[in-house]
N, C-alpha and C positions, 0 to 999 in steps of 0.2 A: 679631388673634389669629393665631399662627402656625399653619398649617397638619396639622402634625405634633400639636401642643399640640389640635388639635379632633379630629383621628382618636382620639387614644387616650382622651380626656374621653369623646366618642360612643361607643366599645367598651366604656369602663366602666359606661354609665348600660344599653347594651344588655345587657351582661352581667348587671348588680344590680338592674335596678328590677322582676324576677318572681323573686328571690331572695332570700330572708328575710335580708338584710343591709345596707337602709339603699343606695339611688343617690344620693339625697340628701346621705349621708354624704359618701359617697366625693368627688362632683363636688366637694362645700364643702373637702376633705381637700387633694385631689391642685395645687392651686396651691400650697399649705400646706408640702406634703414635698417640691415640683419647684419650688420659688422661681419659680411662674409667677404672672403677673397673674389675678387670680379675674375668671373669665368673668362670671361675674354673671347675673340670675337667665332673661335674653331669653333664652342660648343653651341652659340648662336649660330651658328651656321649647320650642324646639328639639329637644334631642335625648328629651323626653320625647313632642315629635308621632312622632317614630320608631318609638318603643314602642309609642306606641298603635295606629300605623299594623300593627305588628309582632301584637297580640294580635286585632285586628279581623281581619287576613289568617288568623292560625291558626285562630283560633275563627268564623271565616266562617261557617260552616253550620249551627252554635250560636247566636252572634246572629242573623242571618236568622230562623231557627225564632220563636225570643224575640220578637222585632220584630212578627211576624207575629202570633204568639199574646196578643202584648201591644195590639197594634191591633185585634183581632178582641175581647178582652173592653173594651175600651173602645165599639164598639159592641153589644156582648149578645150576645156570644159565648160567654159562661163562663170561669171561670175554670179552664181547662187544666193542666195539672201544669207548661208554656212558661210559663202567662202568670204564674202565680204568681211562677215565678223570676227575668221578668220585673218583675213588682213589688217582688219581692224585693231587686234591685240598685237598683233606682230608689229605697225607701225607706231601704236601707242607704246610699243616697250622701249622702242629707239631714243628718245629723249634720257630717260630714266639710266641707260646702259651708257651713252657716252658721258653723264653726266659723272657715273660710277667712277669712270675712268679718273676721272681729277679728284672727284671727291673723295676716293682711297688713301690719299697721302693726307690727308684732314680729321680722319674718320677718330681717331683717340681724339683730337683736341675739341671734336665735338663731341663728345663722350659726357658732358656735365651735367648736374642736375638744374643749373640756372638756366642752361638752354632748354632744357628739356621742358621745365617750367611753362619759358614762354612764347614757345611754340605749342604749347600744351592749350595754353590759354588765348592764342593766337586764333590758331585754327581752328577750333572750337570752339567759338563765337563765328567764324567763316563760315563753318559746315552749319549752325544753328541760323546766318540770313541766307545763305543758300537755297536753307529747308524753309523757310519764313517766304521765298518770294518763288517756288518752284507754281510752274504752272502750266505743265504739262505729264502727259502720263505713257509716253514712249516707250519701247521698246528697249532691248540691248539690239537687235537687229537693227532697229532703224537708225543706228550713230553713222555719223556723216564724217568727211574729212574734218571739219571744223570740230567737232566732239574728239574726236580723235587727238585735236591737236594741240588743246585745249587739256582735255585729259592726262595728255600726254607728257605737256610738259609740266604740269603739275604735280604728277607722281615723279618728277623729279626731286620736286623739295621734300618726300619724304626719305631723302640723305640726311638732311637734318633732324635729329632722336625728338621723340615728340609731339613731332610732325601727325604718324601714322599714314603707312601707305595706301589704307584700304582708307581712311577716313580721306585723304586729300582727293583721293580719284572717284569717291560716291560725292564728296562736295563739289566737285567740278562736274561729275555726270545729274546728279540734280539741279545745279545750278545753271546747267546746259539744255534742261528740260525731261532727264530719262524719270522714271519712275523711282521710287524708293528700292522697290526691292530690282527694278531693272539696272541700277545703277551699282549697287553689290553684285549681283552676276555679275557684270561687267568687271567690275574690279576684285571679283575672284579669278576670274578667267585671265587680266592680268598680273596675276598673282604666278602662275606657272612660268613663262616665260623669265620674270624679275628673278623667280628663286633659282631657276637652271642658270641665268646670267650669274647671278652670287656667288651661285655654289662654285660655278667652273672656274671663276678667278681667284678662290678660296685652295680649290684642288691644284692650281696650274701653282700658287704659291707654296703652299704646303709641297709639292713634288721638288719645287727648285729650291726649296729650304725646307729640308727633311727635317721633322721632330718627333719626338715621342711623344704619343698623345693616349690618352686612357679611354681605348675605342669600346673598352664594353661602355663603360659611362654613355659614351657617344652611341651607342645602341639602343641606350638603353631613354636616355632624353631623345630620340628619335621615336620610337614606339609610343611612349607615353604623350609626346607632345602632338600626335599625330589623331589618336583616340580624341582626344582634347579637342584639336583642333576640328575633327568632323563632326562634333556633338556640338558644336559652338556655330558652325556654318548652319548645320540643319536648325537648330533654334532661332540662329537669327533670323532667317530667310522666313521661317513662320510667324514672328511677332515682329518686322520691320515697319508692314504699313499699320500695323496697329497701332505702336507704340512710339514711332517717330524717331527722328536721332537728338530729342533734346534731354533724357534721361543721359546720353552719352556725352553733348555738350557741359550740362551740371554737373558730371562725374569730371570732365576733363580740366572745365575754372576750377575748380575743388580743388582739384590737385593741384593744379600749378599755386594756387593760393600756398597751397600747405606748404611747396615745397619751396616758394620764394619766404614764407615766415622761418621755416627750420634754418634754411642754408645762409639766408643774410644775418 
């Protein structure tokens, strides 16, 4: 892979994957519109250790807390208003990971840009009446089982490119009642757990089918898309309740518009 071709793949997965717009999309998209060779799914798995690396750094002090509260009720501690929301991401991950499990043997054939399209414009018109009839101002602490489960199995369909995982699970936490920007915590926070599930069935493959793979590349879309990714988290989280997620719904018709005109 050319060098250039992995900088801007890494900027874009750091820029999109805490931005209700599908990284997934874009990464499957951008060999597509740039006549490049598709990276294929190692280096996506790559520049998604960057992001995670990227939302553990910001949420530092948050996790810790969580980690701590959540190994404390595991020995009879109590259950904390941490440890809760602790368990909270832990069972919202459950949906999304056995879903992995089947949706792995599918994962090329939904690699296309007509799906991408219209799931694009799908759930983004979702996430815009979501936001249109929210009417509450919650917490990420105060999510219930039902938030949970709800949440939960929603960021499942972001197996399908297009989708966006962070976009499915803030439409379901605001349409559930959390706040704008409590409902991004939240689906940053499930953001860890989904990329260690990824990663490790990425590594468990790669070790049982050895290949040669271009690991500075892969160091190197890891660093860069990491930068990326934490400069994108701290931005959003500052202009969320201001600017709402419908600049992100009109970015998202847009595109799928564009992309059902070019490809049909």
């Amino acid at each position: 892979m050319d060098w250039s071709h992995a900088f801007w793949l890494a900027v874009v997965q750091g820029l999109t994957e805490f931005l209700p717009i599908s990284s997934s999309a874009h990464l499957i998209l951008m060999p597509h519109l740039f006549g490049w060779r598709d990276q294929g799914l190692y280096f996506d798995v790559a520049t998604n250790t960057g992001t995670l690396i990227a939302v553990l750094v910001y949420l530092r002090k948050e996790v810790w807390r969580l980690l701590l509260a959540w190994l404390g009720s595991l020995g009879g501690g109590g259950l904390t208003r941490d440890a809760r929301l602790a368990w909270a991401v832990i069972w919202g991950t459950v949906p999304v990971g056995a879903a992995g499990l089947v949706a792995a043997h599918y994962s090329d054939a939904l690699r296309t840009p007509l799906i991408i399209a219209v799931a694009s414009i799908g759930f983004g018109l979702l996430l815009w009446w979501a936001d249109r009839r929210r009417h509450s101002s919650r917490d990420e602490h105060d999510v219930n089982w039902r938030d949970v489960l709800v949440i939960g199995v929603a960021q499942a369909l972001a197996l399908i490119p297009g989708t966006s995982r962070s976009g499915i699970t803030m439409t379901a936490g605001v349409f559930r009642g959390l706040s704008r920007k409590a409902a991004a915590r939240f689906s940053f926070l499930l953001a860890i757990p989904v990329s260690v599930l990824a990663g490790g069935l990425d590594v468990v493959h790669l070790i049982t089918h050895p290949a040669a793979l271009p690991w500075g590349t892969f160091a190197f879309a890891v660093a860069v898309s990491g930068v990326a990714g934490y400069a994108c988290i701290d931005l959003f989280l500052r202009l969320i309740d201001r600017i709402g997620f419908l600049p992100f719904v009109i970015y998202r018709v847009a595109l799928g518009l564009v992309l059902l005109a070019f490809f049909l």
